[in-house]
N, C-alpha and C positions, 0 to 999 in steps of 0.2 A: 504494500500500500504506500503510496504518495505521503509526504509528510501532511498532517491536516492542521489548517491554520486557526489561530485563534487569537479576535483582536480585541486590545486592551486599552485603554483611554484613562488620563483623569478627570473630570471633568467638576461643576461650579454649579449653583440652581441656576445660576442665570444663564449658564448654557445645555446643560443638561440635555434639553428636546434637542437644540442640531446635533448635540455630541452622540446622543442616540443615531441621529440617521448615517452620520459617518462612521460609528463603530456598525453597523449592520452593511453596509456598503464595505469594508475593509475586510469584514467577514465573510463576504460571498452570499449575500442571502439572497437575492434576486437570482442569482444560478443554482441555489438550493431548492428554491421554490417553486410548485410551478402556477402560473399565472392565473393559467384558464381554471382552474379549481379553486373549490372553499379554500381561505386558510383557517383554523381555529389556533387562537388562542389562549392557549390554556396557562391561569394564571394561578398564583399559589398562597394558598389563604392556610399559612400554618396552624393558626388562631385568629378567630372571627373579629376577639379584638385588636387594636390598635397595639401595636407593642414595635418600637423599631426594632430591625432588621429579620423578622420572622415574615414576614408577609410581602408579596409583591408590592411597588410601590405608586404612584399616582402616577410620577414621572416618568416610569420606567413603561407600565399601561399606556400613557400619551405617547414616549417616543419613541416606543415602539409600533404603535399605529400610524404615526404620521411617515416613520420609515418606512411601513408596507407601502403606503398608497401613494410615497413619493416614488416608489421603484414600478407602480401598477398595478400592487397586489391590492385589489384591494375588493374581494368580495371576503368578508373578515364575520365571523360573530367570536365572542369569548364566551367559552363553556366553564362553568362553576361545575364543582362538585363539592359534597358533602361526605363527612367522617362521623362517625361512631362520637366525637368531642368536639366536631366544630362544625357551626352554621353556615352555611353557605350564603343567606342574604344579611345575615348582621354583617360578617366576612366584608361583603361588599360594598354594605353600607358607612359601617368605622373607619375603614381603608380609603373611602370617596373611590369608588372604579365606578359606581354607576352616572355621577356628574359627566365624567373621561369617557364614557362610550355613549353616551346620550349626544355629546359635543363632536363625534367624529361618526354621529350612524350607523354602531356597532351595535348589533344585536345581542340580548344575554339567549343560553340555554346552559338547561340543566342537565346533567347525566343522568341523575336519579328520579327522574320525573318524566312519567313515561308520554306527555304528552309532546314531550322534547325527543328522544331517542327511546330503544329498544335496546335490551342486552339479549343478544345472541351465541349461539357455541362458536366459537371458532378453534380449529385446528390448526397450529402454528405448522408452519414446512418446518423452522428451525428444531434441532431437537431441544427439548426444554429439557433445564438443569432442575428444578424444582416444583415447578407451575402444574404440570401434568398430575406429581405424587402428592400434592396439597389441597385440587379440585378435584379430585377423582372421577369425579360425575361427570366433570367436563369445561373448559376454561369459556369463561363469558367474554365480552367485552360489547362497547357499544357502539351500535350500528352502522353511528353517524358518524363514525371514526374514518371509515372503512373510505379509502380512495381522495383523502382529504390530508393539506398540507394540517400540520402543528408547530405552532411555535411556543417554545415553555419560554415564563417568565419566572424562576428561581431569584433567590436572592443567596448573599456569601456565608454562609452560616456554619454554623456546628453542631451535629445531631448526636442526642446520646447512645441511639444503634446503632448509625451509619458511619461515626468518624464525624464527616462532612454531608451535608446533602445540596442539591442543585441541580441540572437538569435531567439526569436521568431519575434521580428520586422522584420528581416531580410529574414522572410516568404514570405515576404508584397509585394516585387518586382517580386521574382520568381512565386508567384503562380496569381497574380494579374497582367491583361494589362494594356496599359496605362491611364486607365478609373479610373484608383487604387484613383485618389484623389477625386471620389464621396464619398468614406467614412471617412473623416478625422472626418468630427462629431463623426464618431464613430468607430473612432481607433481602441478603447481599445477593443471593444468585436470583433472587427475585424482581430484581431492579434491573442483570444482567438479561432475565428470559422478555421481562416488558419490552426493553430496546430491542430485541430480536423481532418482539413482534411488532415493534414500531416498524423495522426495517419492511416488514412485508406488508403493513397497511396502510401508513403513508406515502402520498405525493412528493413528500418534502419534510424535511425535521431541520427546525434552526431553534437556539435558543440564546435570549439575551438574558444577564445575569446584572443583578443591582449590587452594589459592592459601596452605596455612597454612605450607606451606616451596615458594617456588617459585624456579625453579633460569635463572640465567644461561647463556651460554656455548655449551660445545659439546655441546649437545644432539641426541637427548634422553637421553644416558644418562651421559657425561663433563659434566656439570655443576657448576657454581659455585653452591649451594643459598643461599637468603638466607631469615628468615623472615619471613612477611608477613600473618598470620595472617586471611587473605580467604579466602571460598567465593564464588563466583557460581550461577547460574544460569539458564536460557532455555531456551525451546522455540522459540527463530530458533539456530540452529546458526551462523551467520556472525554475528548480533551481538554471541555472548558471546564468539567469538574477535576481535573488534571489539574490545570494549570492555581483554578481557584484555591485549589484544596494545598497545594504546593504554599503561596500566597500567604494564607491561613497558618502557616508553618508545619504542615505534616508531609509527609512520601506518599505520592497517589500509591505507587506499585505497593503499598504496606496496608493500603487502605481495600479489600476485597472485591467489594463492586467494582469499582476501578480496572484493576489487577485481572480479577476474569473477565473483562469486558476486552481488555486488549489479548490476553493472551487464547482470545475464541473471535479474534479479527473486526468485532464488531466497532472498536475506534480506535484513539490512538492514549495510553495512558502512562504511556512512558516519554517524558519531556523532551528528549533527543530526538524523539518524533513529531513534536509537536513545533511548528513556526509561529512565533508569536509578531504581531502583526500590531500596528497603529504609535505605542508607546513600550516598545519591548523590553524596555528597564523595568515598566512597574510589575513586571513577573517573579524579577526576581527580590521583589520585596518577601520578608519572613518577618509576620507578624505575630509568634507564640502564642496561636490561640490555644486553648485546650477545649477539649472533652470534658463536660461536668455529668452530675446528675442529677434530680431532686429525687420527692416521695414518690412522687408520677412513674416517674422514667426509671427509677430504683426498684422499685416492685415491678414494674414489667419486668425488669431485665433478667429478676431473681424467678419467673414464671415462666418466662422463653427462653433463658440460657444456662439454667441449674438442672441440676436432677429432678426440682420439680416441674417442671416440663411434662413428666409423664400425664400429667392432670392436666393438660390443655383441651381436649377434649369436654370436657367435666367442667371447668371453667368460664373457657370461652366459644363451646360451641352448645351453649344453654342459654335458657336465661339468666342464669347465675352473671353471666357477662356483664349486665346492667349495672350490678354490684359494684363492679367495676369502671363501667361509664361515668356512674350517679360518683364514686371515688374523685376519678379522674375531674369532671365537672366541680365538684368542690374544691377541691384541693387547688387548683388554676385558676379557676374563673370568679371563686367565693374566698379566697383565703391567699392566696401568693399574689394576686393581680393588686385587691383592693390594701393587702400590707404592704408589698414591695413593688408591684410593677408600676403603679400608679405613680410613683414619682420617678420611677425612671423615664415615665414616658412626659409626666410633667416637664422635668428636666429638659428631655429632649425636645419636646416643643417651644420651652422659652428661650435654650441655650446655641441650640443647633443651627445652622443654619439650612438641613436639611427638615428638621421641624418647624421652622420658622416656613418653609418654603409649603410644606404638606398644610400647613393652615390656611395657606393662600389658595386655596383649592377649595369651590364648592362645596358644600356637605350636603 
């Protein structure tokens, strides 16, 4: 394979939207894409609410749209989807994405909302690493995927299963129902067989990635936010989480999704493969983030990657699950957010100039 490129920018609010169209123009996204078809844009609502660097961002929505329809693309809707812990219209409403697609003619649709799409069986060609022995009955995905460009909007973060997460993580929600946390045991080849099947049902795969606050720790929703005022871009899915995750301070090749994603051809995750494009110094920034965890993310880990694991079934494929939702839901949304998040995110709105910037946005 061709080395594959991935271009890196810093960029200011006040330039942010052109610096969008010029990082997607650097990256090749008009020869990624193709014209005569939908694009969807699949964006990423780690938490419905408001929390820097866990969530897609206004700016990133805007200039990302404005780069499709500057290059022609531009029969666009953004598909939401919903998680077992997060809402998919609070998501959009906290975040301001529905102002940003009202102002550029973007239609919303739902995954899980069958008046939007249908979940289907589909039969991958590729052979799956994990996805086959986890649905047994049969791999779903939705309808309206099928023969249609995607473009993930990821942000630079740090996930407490993943290492990193960014645009192949961001497979995870759109192609996966709500049944998606059966395989957290096994993430990682989980995120490798999604891109397989991206490769066979899309038109086109680009993704641009927001880096202007990106967040440490225990990700991707209890975050240590820092700002770092980078976007990337790429249409190889695995080298711009390469490159980000490098960035971030870790070794993609150490991090597994990554790692088996190159070593089964599907991109490129090894850095001497990868050409970095636009501002090819800020790659090699190393910014020591770490891997945290909380209560959340702690009990999952000790339930998908202990010996009590054998009780998954019994767990999470019951209603006993809930027990765990109603858990998860307080513990975030009723107790971490309104003790601690709230002033980081106060902070960031009065100090930031990236929140200073997200308030200038309709709500």
């Amino acid at each position: 394979m061709d080395k594959s490129k991935v271009a890196v920018l810093r960029t200011t609010p006040q330039t942010v939207l052109e610096d969008y169209h010029r990082l997607c123009q650097l990256a090749g996204m008009k020869q990624a894409l193709d014209s005569s078809t939908t694009t969807i844009i699949k964006d990423n609502i780690s938490w419905h609410l408001l929390y820097p660097a866990a969530n897609t961002t206004p700016w990133q929505l805007e200039g990302t749209i404005r780069a499709l329809k500057a290059e022609g693309i531009d029969d666009l809707v953004c598909v939401h989807n919903k998680t077992v812990v997060t809402i998919a219209d609070l998501g959009d409403r906290y975040n301001k994405y529905g102002p940003v697609l009202s102002k550029y003619g973007v239609p919303k649709k739902y995954n899980f909302r069958p008046e939007d799409m249908t979940w289907v069986r589909y039969q991958p060609k590729a052979k799956m690493l994990v996805l086959d022995k986890i649905f047994r009955e049969g791999i779903s995905i939705p309808d309206y995927f099928m023969g249609k460009n995607i473009v993930h909007l990821p942000t630079v973060k740090a996930h407490s299963y993943t290492v990193t997460t960014g645009a192949m993580k961001n497979a995870f929600g759109g192609l996966l129902n709500v049944n998606r946390h059966y395989t957290h045991t096994w993430i990682h080849d989980t995120l490798v067989d999604l891109l397989a099947i991206q490769k066979e049902i899309h038109s086109g795969v680009f993704a641009t990635m927001d880096g202007t606050t990106a967040g440490s720790g225990a990700g991707p929703r209890t975050l240590v936010p820092y700002q770092k005022d980078v976007i990337l871009a790429s249409a190889d899915q695995v080298a711009i989480d390469a490159v980000a995750a490098a960035m971030m301070g870790f070794d993609p090749l150490a991090i597994q999704y990554i790692a088996h994603a190159n070593e089964l051809g599907l991109g490129h995750g090894n850095l001497r493969d990868i050409e970095v494009v636009g501002m090819p110094e800020l790659a090699d920034e190393r910014w020591g983030f770490r891997v945290g965890v909380n209560l959340g993310t702690g009990t999952g880990m000790l339930l998908w990657r202990t010996p009590l694991r054998v009780f998954q079934n019994l767990l999470f494929h019951t209603p006993i699950v809930n027990l765990f939702i109603f858990a998860s839901e307080t513990f975030h949304d009723r107790l971490w957010y309104p003790l601690r998040g709230r002033r980081v995110v106060d902070q960031w709105l009065r100090e930031s100039p990236w929140g200073q910037l997200f308030q200038g946005y309709p709500a």
